[in-house]
C-alpha positions in Angstrom: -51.6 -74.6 -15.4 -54.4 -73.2 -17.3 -57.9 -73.5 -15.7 -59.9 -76.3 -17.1 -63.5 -75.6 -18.8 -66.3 -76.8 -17.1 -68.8 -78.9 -18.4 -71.3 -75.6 -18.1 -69.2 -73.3 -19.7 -68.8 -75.6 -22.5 -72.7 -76.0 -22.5 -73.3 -72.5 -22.2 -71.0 -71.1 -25.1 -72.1 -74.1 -27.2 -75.7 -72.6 -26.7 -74.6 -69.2 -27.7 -72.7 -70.2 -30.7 -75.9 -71.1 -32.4 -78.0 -68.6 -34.5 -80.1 -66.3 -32.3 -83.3 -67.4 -34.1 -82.7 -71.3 -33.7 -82.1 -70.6 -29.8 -85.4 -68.5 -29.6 -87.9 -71.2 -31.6 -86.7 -73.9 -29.3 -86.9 -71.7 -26.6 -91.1 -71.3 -27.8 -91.2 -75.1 -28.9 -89.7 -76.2 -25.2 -92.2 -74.0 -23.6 -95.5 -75.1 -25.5 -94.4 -78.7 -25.3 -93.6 -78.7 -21.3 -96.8 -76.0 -20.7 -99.2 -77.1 -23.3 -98.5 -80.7 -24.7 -96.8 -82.6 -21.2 -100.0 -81.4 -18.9 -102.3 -82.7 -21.3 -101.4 -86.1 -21.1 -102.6 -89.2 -19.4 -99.5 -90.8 -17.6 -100.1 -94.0 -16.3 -96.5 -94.1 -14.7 -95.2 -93.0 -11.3 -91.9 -91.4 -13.2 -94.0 -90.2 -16.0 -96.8 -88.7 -13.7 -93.2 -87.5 -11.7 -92.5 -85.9 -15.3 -95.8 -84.5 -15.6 -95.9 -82.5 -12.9 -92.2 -80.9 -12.7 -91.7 -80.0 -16.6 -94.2 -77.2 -16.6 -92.6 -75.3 -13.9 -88.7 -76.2 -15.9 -90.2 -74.5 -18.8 -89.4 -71.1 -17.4 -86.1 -71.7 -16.4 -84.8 -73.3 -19.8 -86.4 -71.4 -21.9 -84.7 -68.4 -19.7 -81.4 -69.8 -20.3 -82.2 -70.6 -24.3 -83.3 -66.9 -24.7 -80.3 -65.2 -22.6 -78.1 -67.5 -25.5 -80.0 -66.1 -27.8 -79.7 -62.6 -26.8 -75.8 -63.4 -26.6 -75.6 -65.1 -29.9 -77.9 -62.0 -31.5 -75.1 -59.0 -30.3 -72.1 -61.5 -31.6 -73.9 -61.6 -34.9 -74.3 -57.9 -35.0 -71.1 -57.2 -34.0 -69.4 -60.1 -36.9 -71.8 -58.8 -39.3 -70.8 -55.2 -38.6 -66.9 -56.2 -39.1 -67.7 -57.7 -41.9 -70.0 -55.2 -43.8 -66.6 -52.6 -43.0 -64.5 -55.2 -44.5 -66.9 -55.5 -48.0 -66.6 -51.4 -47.4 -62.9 -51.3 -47.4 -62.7 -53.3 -50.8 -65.4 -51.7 -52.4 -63.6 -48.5 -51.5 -60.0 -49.4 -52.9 -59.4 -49.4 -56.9 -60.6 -51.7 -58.9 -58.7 -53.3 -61.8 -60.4 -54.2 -64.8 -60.0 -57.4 -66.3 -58.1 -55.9 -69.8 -56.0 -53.5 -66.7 -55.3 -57.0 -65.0 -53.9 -58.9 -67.9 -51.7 -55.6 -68.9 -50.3 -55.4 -65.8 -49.8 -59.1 -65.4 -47.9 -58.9 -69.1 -46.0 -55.8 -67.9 -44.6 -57.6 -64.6 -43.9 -60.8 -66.7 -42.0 -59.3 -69.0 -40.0 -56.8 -66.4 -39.5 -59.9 -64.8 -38.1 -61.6 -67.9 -36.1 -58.9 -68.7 -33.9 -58.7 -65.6 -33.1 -62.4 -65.8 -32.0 -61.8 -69.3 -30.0 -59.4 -68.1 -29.0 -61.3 -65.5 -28.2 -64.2 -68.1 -26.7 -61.6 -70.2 -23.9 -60.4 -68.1 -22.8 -64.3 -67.2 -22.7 -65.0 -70.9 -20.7 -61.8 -71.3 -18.0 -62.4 -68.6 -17.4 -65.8 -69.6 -15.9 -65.6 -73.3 -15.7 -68.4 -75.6 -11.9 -70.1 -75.4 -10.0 -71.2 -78.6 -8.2 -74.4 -76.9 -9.0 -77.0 -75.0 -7.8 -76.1 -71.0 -8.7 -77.9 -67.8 -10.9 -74.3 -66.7 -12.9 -74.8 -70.0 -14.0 -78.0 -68.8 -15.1 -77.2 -65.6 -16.8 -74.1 -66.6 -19.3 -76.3 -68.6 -22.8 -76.9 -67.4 -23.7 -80.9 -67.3 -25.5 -81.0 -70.5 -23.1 -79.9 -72.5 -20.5 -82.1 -70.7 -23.0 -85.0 -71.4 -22.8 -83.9 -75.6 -19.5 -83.1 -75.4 -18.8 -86.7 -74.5 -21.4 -88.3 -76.9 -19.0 -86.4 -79.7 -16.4 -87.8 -78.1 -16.9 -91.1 -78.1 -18.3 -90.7 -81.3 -14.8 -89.4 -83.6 -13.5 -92.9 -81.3 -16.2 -94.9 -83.9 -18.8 -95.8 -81.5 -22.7 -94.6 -82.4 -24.2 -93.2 -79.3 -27.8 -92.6 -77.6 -28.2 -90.1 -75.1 -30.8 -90.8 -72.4 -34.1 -89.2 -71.9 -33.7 -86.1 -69.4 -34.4 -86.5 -66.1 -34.4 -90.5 -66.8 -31.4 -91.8 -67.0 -31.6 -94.6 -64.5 -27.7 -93.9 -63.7 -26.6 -93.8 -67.4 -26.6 -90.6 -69.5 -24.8 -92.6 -72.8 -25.3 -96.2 -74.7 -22.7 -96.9 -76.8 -23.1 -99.0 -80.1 -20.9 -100.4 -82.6 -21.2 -103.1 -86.1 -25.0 -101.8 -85.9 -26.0 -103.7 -83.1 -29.4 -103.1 -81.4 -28.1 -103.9 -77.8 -25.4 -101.5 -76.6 -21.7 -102.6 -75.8 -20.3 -99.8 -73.3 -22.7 -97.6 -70.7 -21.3 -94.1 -70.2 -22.3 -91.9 -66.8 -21.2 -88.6 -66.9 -20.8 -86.1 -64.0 -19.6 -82.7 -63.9 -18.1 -82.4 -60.7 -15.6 -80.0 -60.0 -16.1 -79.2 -55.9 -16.6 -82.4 -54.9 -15.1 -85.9 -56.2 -17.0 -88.4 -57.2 -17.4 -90.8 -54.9 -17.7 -95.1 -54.8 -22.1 -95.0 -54.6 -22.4 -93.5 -58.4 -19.8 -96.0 -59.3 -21.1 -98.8 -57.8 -24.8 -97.8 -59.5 -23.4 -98.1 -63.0 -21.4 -101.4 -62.4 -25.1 -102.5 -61.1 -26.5 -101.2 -64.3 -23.9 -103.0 -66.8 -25.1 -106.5 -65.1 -28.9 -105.9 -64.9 -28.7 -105.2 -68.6 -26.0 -107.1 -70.0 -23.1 -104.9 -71.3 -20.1 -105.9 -70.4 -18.2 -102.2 -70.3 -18.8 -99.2 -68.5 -17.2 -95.5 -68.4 -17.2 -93.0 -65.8 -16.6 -89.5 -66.9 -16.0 -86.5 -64.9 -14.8 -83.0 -65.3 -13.2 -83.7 -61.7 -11.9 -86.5 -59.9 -12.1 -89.9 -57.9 -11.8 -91.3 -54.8 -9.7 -93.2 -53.7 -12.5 -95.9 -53.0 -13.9 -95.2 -56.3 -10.6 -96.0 -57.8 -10.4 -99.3 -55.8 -13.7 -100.2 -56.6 -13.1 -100.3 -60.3 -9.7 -102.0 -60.3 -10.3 -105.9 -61.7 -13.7 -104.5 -63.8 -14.0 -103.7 -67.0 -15.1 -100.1 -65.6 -12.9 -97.2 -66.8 -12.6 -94.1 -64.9 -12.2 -91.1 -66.8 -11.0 -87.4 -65.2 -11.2 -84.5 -66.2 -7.5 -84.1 -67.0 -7.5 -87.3 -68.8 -9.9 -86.4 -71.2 -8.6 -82.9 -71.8 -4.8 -85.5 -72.9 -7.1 -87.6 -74.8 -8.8 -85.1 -76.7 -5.3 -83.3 -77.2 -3.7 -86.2 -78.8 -6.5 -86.3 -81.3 -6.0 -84.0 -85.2 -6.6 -80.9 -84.9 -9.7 -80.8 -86.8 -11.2 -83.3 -84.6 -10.1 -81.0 -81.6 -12.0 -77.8 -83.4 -15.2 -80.3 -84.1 -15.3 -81.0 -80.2 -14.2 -77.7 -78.9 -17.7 -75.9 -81.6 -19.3 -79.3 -79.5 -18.3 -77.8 -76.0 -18.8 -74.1 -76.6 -22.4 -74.2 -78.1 -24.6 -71.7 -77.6 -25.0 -70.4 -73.9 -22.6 -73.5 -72.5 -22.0 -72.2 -68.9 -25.7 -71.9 -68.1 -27.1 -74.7 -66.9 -30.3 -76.7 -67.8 -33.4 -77.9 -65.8 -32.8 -81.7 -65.7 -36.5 -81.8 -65.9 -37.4 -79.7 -68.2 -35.0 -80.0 -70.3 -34.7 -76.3 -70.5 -32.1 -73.3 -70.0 -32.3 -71.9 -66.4 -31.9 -68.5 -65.3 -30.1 -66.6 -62.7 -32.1 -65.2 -60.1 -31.3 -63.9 -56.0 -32.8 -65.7 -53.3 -35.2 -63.7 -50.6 -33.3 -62.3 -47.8 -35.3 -64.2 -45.4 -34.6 -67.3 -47.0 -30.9 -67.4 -48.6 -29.4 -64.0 -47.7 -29.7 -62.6 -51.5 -27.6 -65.0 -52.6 -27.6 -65.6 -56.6 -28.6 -69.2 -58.2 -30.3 -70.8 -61.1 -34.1 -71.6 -61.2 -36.2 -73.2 -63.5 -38.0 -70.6 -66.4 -41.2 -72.3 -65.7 -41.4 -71.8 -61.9 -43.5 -72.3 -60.0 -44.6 -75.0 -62.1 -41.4 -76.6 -61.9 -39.1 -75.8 -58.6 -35.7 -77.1 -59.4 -32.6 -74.9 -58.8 -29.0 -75.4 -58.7 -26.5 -73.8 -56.8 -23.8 -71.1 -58.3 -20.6 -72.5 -59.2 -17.8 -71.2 -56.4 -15.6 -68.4 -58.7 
């Protein structure tokens, strides 16, 4: 058990923590007040005549004890001020960077830094060519944006005018689907792109709680993967369809082949297997984790960290 401070200690180091000059002037105010000013007075009082005559001879001994702090406090100083001045020595030593130097530099590792997660971007793009027909892996290679377009075209050669919702807002609906030009939608449409996990009864659930807060009277759940079971029982007696992935892949298969193309050019736009930033509503990029922190593993960030901190994890090969 460690040794408790006493109160004097505590006194003591509190004394010599103050500047050196404050502890000497009340060391010279304490002695001309108990010397000069005390013994001058008329006391009419048996304490303060007690007073009176014992002050002038404590004098000494505090102002001892407020010099000998102040003699301590005076070496720390030195000795702080000594580090210190070595420290200012140290900087003033090293290189300095001009301001124009700074801002090239700054530019220089900026764009190096670009440049690899181009690269990085690059070589993803480049192992993962652009497919002709419509297959089960296509679907799972997309990233969930495009999944959310691809089924806004879908739903779309089926007659219905859609609205896709804000990024990062969706409030557990991605799609409002409208027909006759009606203002208020007729079908809500979540889409996930799951393929590791299936989706389970909660997201479900959320849009059926959706459809009633606002009205519409038919929901679809779409999903590049599956169900659960609990899912599936959940919807049974609502007018809540469940859409897989296979089932759309059938669905878009049984449509002409011209509206196959129009969906497939929908699906395979631009950098499709790269995901975005659900909040910034921007294309991420592939980086690699610190080894302290995620063994130099690989995963997608947000181009406009650190201002924005969201990544996703890679997709298992």
């Amino acid at each position: 058990m460690a040794r408790r401070k006493s109160r004097k200690d505590s006194s003591l180091g509190d004394l010599i923590s103050l500047p050196w000059w404050f502890s000497t002037s009340l060391a010279v105010l304490v002695f001309v007040a108990f010397r000069v000013v005390v013994p001058s007075m008329e006391m009419q009082s048996f304490v303060g005549k007690v007073l009176q005559a014992a002050l002038p001879n404590l004098a000494w001994l505090i102002c001892s004890v407020l010099l000998l702090a102040a003699t301590f406090s005076a070496i720390r100083s030195r000795r702080e001020g000594t580090f210190v001045v070595n420290k200012q020595a140290d900087l003033a030593a090293s290189p300095k960077i001009k301001p124009a130097q700074k801002i090239h530099n700054n530019q220089e590792a900026s764009a190096s830094k670009a440049a690899q997660a181009d690269s990085k971007n690059a070589a993803h793009i480049t192992a993962t060519e652009k497919p002709s027909t419509w297959t089960q892996d296509l679907l799972c290679d997309l990233e969930w944006k495009r999944y959310e377009e691809l089924c806004r075209a879908y739903f779309e050669a089926k007659g219905f005018i859609s609205k896709l919702s804000r990024v990062g807002a969706d409030g557990g609906v991605d799609i409002h689907l409208f027909k006759g030009g009606s203002e208020k939608p007729i079908v809500l449409v979540q889409c996930k792109a799951w393929n590791t996990y299936k989706v389970g009864v909660k997201p479900v659930r959320e849009l059926f709680g959706v459809m009633a807060a606002e009205g519409v009277p038919q929901g679809v759940f779409m999903t590049t993967g599956e169900f659960t079971d609990e899912a599936k029982e959940f919807a049974k007696g609502k007018k809540l369809v469940l859409v897989t992935g296979s089932a759309l892949i059938q669905s878009i298969k049984a449509m002409p082949e011209e509206v196959q193309a129009k969906l497939l050019a929908v699906a395979t736009q631009g950098d499709y297997t790269i995901p975005t930033c659900a909040k910034c509503d921007t294309k991420m990029v592939l980086r690699t984790s610190k080894k302290a922190e995620g063994d130099g593993k690989d995963f997608w960030g947000c181009t406009n960290y650190p201002r924005c901190r969201m990544t996703l994890k890679m997709r298992a090969a």
